[in-house]
C-alpha positions in Angstrom: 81.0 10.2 -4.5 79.0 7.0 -3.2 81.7 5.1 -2.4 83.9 8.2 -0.8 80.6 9.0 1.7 80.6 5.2 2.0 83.9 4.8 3.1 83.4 7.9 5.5 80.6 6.4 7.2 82.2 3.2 7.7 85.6 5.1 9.2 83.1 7.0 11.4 82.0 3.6 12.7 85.4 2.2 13.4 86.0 5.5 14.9 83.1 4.8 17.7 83.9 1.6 18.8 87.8 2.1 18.9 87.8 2.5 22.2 86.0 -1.1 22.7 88.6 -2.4 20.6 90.9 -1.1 23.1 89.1 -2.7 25.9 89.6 -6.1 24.5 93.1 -5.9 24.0 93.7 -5.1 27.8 91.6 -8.0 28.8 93.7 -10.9 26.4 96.7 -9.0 28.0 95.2 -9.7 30.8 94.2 -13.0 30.6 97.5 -14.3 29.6 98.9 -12.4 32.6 97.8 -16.3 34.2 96.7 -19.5 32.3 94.8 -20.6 36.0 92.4 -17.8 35.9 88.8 -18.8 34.9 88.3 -17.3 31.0 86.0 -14.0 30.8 83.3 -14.0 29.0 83.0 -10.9 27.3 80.3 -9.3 25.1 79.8 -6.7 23.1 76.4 -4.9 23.0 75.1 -2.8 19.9 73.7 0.5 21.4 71.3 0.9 18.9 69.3 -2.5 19.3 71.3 -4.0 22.3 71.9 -7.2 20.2 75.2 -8.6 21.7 78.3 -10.0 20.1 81.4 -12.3 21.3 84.1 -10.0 19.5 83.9 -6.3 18.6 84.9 -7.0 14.7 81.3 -8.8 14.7 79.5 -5.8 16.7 81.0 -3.5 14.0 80.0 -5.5 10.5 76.7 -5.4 12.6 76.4 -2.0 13.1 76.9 -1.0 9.7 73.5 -2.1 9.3 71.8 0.7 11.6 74.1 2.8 9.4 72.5 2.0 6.4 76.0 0.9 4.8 75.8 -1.7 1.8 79.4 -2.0 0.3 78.4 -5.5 -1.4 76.6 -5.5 -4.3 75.9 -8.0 -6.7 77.3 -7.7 -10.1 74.0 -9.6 -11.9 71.1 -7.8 -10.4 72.7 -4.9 -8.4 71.3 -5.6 -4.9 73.4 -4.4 -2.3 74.7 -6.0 0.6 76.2 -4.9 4.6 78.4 -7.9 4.3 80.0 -9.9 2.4 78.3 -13.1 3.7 75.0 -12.2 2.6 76.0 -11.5 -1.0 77.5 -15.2 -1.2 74.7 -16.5 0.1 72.1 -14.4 -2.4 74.8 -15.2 -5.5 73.5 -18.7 -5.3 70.2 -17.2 -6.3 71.2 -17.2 -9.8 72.4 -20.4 -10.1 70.1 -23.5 -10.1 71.4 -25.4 -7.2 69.3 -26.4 -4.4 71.7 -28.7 -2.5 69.3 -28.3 0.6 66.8 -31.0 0.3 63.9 -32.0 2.7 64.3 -35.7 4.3 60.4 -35.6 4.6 59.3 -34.7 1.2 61.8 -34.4 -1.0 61.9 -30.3 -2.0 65.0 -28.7 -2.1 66.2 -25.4 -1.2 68.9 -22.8 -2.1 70.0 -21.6 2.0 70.0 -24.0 4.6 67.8 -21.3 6.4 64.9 -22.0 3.8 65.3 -25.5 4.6 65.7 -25.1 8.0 62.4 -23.2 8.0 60.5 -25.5 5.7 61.2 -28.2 8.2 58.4 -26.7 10.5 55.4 -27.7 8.0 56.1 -31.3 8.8 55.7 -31.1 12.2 52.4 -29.8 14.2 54.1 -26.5 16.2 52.0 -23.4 15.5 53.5 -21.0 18.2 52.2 -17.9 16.3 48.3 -17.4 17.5 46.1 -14.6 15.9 44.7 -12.3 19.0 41.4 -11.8 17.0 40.5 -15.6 15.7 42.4 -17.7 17.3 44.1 -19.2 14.6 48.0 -20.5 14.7 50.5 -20.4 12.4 53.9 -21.9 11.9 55.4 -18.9 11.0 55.3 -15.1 12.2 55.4 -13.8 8.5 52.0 -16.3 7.8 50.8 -14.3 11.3 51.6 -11.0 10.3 49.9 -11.3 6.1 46.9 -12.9 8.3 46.1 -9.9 10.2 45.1 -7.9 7.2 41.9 -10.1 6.8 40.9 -8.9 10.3 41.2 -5.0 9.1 40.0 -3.3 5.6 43.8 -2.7 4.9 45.0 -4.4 0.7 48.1 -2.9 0.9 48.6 -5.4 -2.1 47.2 -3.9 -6.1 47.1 -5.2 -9.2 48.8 -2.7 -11.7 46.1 -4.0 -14.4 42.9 -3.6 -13.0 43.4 -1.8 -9.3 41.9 -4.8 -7.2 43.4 -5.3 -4.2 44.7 -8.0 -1.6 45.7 -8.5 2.1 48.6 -10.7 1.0 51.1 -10.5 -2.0 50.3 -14.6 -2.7 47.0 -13.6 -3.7 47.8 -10.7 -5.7 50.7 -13.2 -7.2 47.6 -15.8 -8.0 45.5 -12.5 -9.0 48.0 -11.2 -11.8 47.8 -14.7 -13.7 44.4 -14.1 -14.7 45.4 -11.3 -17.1 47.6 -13.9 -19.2 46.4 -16.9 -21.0 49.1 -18.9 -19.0 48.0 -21.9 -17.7 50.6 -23.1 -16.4 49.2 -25.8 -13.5 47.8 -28.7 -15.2 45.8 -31.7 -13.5 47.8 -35.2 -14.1 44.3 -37.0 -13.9 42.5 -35.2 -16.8 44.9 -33.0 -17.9 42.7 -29.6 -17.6 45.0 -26.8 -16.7 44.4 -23.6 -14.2 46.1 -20.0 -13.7 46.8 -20.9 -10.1 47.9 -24.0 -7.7 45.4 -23.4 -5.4 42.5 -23.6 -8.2 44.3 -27.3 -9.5 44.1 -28.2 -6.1 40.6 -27.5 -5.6 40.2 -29.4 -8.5 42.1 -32.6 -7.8 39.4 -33.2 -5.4 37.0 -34.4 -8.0 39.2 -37.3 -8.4 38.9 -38.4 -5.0 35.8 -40.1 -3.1 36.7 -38.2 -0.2 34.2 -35.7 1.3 35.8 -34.4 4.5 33.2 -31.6 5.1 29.4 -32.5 6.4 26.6 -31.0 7.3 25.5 -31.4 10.8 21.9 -30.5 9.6 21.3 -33.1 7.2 24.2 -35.1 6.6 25.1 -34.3 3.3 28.9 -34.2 2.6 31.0 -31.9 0.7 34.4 -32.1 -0.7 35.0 -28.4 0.3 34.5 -26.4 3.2 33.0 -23.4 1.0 30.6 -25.7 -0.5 29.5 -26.5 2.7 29.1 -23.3 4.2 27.2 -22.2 0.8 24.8 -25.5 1.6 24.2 -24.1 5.1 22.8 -20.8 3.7 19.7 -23.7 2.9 18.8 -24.7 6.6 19.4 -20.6 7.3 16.8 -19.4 5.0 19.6 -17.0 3.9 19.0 -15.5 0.4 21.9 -12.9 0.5 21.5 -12.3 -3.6 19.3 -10.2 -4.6 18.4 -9.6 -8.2 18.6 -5.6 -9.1 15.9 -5.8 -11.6 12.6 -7.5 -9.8 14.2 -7.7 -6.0 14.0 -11.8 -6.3 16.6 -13.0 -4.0 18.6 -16.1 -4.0 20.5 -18.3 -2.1 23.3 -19.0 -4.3 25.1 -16.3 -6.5 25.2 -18.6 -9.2 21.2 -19.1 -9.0 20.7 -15.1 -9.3 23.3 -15.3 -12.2 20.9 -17.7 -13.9 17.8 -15.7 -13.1 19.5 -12.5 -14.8 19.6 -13.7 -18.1 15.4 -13.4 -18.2 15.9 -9.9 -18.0 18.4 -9.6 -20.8 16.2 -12.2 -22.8 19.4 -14.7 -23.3 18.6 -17.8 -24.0 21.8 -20.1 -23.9 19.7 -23.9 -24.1 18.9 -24.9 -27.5 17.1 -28.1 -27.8 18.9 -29.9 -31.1 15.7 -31.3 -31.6 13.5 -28.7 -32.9 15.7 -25.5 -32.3 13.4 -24.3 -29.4 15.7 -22.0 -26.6 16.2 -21.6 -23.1 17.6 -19.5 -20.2 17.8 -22.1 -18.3 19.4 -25.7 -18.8 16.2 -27.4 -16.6 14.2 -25.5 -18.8 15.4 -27.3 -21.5 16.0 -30.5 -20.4 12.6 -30.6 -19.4 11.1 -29.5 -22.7 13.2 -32.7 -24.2 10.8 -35.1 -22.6 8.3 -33.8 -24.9 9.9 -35.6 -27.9 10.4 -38.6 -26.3 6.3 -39.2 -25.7 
């Protein structure tokens, strides 16, 4: 029944555009009436979108699209195609060849479109500006996932736990946590992480290199968070606030600290005597006492 409506719907679209077909024969017979006349350019314009084509079997693959018409389907996966170009090109999806490789870096790709648009990172065009912040981007899909941090809008949840995200990477980085895969490991120390972006925060621990300073007091940071954390100091910021005594802090992990006096956990036990504390300075000052 699919495939008769299918067929129906494509007739019905050769139907509409037989009369353009028409056209084009009278204007070869025309042309060839005399080899001195300058060639026409002709075109062929979808009424729908007004895309425009250079031969009317193109406008009509084309406007199967707008017609919602996927004859092609794939035989591994079932996703249906409008032509038969597009299923060749997403067969190659289930092989392992990448014979598209990057002269820059090396990383290979399965369309020459993916490469194609890969080949933007290495240069410095950003043509796709954000109207709120100001800040470009080499692509209009990295534009478009952007705008949701201006707006309250996650369209983006985690089937586990309900959390939500403004862009499917972080949801993608998000649903890693719930498995005990580990899967990106450091080739300096070996520790692994759920996520690339976590290895690569910590690959900078290797490195000497603090890009980020304070123009308060000078101190440098290997991150930009840390840094913006550290300027909370010279603010007199203290945006945590404990929910038991009202003490507030300037770093979340201080107020985390600080919480285990109410729940009377004492995590620091000095080896020494056996004496515990809530708080490692606690302890390692209570140390020097068996030293003297």
């Amino acid at each position: 029944m699919k495939m008769k409506e299918e067929r129906q719907d494509r007739n019905e679209v050769e139907e509409k555009y037989q009369d353009q077909k028409d056209h084009e024969v009278n204007e070869e017979k025309s042309a060839s009436c005399s080899i001195q006349q300058t060639e026409v350019k002709r075109s062929f314009s979808c009424s729908q979108c007004g895309n425009t084509f250079t031969c009317n079997r193109n406008l009509k693959n084309h406007m199967l699209i707008h017609a919602g018409i996927k004859s092609f389907s794939c035989t591994q996966c079932g996703k249906s195609f409008t032509q038969k170009g597009q299923l060749n090109g997403h067969l190659v999806s289930h092989t392992s060849e990448k014979p598209f490789s990057c002269s820059e870096c090396g990383k290979s790709f399965t369309h020459k479109v993916s490469l194609e648009k890969h080949m933007l990172i290495h240069t410095e065009i950003k043509p796709f500006i954000c109207s709120q912040c100001e800040k470009s981007f080499t692509y209009k899909s990295s534009l478009t996932a952007h705008m949701f941090v201006h707006t309250d809008i996650k369209p983006f949840s985690c089937a586990q736990c309900g959390k939500s995200f403004t862009q499917k990477r972080l949801l993608e980085n998000h649903l890693v946590t719930h498995s005990s895969e580990k899967p990106f490991s450091c080739s300096q120390c070996g520790k692994s992480f759920t996520s690339e972006g976590y290895l690569k925060r910590h690959m900078l621990i290797h490195t000497v290199i603090k890009l980020f300073s304070c123009c308060q007091c000078g101190k440098s940071f290997r991150e930009k968070s840390s840094l913006k954390t550290h300027m909370l100091i010279h603010a007199g910021k203290k945006p945590f606030s404990c929910s038991q005594c009202g003490k507030s802090f300037t770093y979340k992990s201080s107020l985390r600290r600080h919480t285990l006096i109410h729940f009377g956990i004492k995590s620091f036990s000095c080896s020494q005597c056996g004496k515990s504390f809530t708080q490692k300075g606690d302890l390692e000052t209570h140390l020097v006492s068996h030293t003297s």
